[in-house]
N, CA, C and O atoms as CSV, one atom per row, in Angstrom:
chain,resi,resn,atom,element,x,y,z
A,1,UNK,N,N,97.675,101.089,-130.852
A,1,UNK,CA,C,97.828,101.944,-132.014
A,1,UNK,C,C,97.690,101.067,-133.260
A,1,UNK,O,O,98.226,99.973,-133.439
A,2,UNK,N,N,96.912,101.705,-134.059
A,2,UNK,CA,C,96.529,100.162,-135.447
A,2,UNK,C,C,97.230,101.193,-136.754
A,2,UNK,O,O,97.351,102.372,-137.086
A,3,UNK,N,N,97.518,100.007,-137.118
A,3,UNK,CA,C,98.742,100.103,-138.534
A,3,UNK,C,C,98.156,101.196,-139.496
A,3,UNK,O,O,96.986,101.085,-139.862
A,4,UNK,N,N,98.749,102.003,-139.819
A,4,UNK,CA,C,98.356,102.896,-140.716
A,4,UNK,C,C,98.346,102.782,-142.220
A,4,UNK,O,O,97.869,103.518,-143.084
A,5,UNK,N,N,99.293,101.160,-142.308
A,5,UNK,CA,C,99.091,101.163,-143.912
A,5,UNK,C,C,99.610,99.692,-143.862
A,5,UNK,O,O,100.174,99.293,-142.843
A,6,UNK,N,N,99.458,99.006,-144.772
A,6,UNK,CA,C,99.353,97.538,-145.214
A,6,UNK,C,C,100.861,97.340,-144.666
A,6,UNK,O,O,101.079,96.549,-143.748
A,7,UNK,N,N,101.919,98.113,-145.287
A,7,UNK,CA,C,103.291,98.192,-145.181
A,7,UNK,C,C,103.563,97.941,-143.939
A,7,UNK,O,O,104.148,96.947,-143.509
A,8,UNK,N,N,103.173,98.776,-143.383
A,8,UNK,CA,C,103.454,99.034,-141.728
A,8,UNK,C,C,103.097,97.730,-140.646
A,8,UNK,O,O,103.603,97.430,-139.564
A,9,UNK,N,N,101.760,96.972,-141.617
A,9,UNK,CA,C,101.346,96.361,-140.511
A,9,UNK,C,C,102.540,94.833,-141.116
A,9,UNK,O,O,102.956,94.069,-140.246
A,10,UNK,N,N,102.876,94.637,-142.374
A,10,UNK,CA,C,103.839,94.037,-142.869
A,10,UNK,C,C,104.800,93.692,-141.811
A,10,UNK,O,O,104.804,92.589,-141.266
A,11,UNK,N,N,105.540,94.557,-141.552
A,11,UNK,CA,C,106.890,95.360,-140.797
A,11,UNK,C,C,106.606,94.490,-139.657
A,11,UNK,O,O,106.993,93.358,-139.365
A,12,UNK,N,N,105.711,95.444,-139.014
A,12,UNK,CA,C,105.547,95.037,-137.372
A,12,UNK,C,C,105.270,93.350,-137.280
A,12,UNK,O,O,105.624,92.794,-136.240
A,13,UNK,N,N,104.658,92.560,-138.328
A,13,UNK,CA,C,104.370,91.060,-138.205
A,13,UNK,C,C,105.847,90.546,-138.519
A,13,UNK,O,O,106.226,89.567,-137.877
A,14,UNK,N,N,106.714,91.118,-139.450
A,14,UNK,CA,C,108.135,90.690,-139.471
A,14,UNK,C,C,108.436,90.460,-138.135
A,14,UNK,O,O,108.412,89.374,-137.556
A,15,UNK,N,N,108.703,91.483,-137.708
A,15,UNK,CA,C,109.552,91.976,-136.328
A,15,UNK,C,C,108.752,91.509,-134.991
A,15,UNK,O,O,109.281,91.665,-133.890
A,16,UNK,N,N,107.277,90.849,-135.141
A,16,UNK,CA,C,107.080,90.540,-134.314
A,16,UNK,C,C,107.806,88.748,-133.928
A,16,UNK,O,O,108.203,88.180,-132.910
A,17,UNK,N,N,107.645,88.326,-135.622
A,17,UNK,CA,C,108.343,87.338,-135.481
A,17,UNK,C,C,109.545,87.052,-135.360
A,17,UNK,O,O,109.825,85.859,-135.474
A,18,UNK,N,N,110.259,87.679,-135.188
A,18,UNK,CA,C,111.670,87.558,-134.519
A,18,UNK,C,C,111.524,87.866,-133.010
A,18,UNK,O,O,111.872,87.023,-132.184
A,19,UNK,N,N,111.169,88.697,-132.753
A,19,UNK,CA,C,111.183,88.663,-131.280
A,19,UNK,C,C,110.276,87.396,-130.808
A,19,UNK,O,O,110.996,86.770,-130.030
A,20,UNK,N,N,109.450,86.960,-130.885
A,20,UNK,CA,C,109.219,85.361,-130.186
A,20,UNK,C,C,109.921,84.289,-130.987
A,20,UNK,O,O,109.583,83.105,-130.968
A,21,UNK,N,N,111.141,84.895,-131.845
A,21,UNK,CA,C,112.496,83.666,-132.194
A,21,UNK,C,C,111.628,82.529,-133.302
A,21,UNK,O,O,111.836,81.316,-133.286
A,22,UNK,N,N,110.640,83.216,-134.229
A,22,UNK,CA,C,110.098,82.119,-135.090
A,22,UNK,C,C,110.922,82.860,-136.458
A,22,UNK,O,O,110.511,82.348,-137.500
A,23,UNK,N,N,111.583,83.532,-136.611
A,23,UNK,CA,C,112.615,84.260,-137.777
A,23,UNK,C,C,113.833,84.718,-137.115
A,23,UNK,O,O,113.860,85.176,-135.973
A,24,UNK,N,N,114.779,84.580,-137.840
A,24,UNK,CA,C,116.387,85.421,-137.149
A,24,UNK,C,C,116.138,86.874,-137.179
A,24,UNK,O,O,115.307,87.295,-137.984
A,25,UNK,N,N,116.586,87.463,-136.615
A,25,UNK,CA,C,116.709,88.598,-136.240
A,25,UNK,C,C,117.776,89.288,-137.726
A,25,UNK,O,O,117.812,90.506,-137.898
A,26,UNK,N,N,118.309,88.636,-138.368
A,26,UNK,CA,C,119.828,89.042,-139.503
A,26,UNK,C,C,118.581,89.257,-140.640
A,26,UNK,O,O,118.712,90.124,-141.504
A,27,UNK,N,N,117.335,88.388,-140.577
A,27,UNK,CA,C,116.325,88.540,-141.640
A,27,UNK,C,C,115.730,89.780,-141.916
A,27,UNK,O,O,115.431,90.193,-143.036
A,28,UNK,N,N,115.517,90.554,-140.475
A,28,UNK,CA,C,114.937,91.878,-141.041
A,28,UNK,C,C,115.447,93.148,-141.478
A,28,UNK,O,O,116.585,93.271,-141.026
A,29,UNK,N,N,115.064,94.268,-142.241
A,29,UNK,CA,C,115.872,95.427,-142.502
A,29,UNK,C,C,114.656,96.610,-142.739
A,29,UNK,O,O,113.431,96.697,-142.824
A,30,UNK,N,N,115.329,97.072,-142.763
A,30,UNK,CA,C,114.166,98.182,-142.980
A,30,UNK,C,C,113.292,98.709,-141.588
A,30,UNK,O,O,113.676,98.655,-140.419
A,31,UNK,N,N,112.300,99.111,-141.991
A,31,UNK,CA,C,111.162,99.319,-141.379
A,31,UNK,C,C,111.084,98.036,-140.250
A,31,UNK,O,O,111.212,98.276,-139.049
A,32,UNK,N,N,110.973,97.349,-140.503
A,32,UNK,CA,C,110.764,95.509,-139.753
A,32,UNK,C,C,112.072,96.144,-138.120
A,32,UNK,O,O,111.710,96.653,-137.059
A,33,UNK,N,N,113.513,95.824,-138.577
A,33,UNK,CA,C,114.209,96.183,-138.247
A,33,UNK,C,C,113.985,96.875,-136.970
A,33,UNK,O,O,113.738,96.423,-135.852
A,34,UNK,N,N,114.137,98.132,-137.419
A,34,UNK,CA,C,113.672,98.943,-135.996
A,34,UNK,C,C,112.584,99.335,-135.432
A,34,UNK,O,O,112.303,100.222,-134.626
A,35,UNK,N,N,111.938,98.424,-136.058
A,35,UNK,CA,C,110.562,98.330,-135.217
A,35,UNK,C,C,111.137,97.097,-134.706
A,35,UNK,O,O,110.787,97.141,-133.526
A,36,UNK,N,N,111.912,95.844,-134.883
A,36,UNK,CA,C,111.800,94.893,-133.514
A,36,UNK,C,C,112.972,95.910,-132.326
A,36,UNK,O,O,112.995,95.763,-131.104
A,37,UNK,N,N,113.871,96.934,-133.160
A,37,UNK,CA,C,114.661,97.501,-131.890
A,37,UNK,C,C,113.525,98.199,-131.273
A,37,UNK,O,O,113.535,98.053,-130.051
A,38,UNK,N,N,112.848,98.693,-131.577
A,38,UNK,CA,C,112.358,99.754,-131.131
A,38,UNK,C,C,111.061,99.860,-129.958
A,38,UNK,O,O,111.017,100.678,-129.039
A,39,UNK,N,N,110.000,98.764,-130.274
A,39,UNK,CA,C,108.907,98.230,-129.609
A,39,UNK,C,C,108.987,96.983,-129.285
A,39,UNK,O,O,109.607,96.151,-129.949
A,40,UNK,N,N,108.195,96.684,-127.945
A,40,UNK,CA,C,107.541,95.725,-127.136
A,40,UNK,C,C,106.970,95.036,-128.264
A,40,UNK,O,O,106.707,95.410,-129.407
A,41,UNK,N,N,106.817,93.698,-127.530
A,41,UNK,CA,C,106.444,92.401,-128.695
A,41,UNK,C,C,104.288,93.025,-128.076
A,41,UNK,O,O,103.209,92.760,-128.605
A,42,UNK,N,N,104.433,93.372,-127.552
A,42,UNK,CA,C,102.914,94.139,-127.157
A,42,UNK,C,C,102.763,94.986,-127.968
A,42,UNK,O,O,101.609,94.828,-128.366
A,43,UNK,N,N,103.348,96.084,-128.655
A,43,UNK,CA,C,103.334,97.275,-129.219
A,43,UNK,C,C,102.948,96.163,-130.777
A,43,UNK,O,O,101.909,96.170,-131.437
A,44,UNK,N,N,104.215,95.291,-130.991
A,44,UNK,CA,C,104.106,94.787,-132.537
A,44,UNK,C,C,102.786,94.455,-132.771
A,44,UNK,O,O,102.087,94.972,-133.642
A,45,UNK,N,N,102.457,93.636,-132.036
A,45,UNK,CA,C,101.122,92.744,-131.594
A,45,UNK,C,C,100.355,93.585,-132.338
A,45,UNK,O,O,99.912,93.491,-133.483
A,46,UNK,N,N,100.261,94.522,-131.397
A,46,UNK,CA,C,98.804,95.673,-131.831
A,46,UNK,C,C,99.005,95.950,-133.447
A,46,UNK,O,O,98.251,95.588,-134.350
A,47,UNK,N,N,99.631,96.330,-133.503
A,47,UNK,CA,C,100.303,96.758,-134.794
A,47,UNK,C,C,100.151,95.815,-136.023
A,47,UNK,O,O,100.066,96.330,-137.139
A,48,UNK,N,N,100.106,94.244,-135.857
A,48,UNK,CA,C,100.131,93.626,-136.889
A,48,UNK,C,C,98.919,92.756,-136.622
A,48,UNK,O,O,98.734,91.845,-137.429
A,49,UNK,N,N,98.157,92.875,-135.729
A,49,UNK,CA,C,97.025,92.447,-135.572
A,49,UNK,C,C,95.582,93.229,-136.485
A,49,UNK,O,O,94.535,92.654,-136.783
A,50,UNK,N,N,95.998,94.855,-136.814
A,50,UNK,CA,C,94.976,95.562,-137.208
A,50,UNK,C,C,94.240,94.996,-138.659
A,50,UNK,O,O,94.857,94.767,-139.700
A,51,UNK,N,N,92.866,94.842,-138.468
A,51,UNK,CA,C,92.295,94.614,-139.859
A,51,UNK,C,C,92.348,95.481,-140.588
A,51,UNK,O,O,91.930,96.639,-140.591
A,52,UNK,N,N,93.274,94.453,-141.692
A,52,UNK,CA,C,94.051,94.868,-143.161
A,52,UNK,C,C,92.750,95.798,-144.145
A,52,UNK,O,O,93.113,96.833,-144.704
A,53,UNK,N,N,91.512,95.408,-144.262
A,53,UNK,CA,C,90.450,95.781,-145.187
A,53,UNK,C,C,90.348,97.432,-144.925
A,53,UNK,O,O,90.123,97.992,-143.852
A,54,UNK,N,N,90.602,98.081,-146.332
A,54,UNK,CA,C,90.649,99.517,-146.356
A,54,UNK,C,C,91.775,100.560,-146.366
A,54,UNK,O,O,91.797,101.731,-146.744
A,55,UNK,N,N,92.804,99.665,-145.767
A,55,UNK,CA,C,94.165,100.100,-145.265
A,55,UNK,C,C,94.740,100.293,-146.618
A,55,UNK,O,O,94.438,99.447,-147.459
A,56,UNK,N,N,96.024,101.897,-147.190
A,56,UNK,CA,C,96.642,101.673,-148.212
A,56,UNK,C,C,97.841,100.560,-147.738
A,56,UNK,O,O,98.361,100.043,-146.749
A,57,UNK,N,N,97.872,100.607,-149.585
A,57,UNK,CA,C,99.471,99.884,-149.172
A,57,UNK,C,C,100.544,100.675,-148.423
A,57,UNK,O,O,101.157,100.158,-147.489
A,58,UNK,N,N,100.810,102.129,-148.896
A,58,UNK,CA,C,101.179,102.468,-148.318
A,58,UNK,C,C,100.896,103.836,-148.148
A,58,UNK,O,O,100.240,104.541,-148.914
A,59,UNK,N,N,101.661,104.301,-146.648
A,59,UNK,CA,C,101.012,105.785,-146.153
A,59,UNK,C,C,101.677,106.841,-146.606
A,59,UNK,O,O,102.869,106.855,-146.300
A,60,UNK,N,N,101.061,108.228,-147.591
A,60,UNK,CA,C,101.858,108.948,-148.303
A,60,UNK,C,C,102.994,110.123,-147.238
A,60,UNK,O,O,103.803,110.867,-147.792
């Protein structure tokens, strides 16, 4: 599933980095947050991997 908005793909690269322990986990809030409760470090992946070009900042 590819990021729907700059924000989003933001989030999921937060939260991906806490779950492989390269950021604390106390660092994220928001959006970031429960996306590391929420998805597989597979799910983030996809998610913060999507090319950024075209994407809003954010989704209305």
């Amino acid at each position: 599933m590819p990021a729907k908005s700059k924000a989003q793909q933001k989030a999921a690269g937060a939260a991906l980095s806490a779950k492989r322990g390269e950021t604390k986990k106390s660092e994220l809030y928001g959006a970031s947050k429960e996306m590391y409760e929420t998805m597989t470090e597979e799910e983030l992946e996809e998610i913060a991997s999507t090319d950024h070009d075209g994407l809003p900042e954010k989704k209305d």
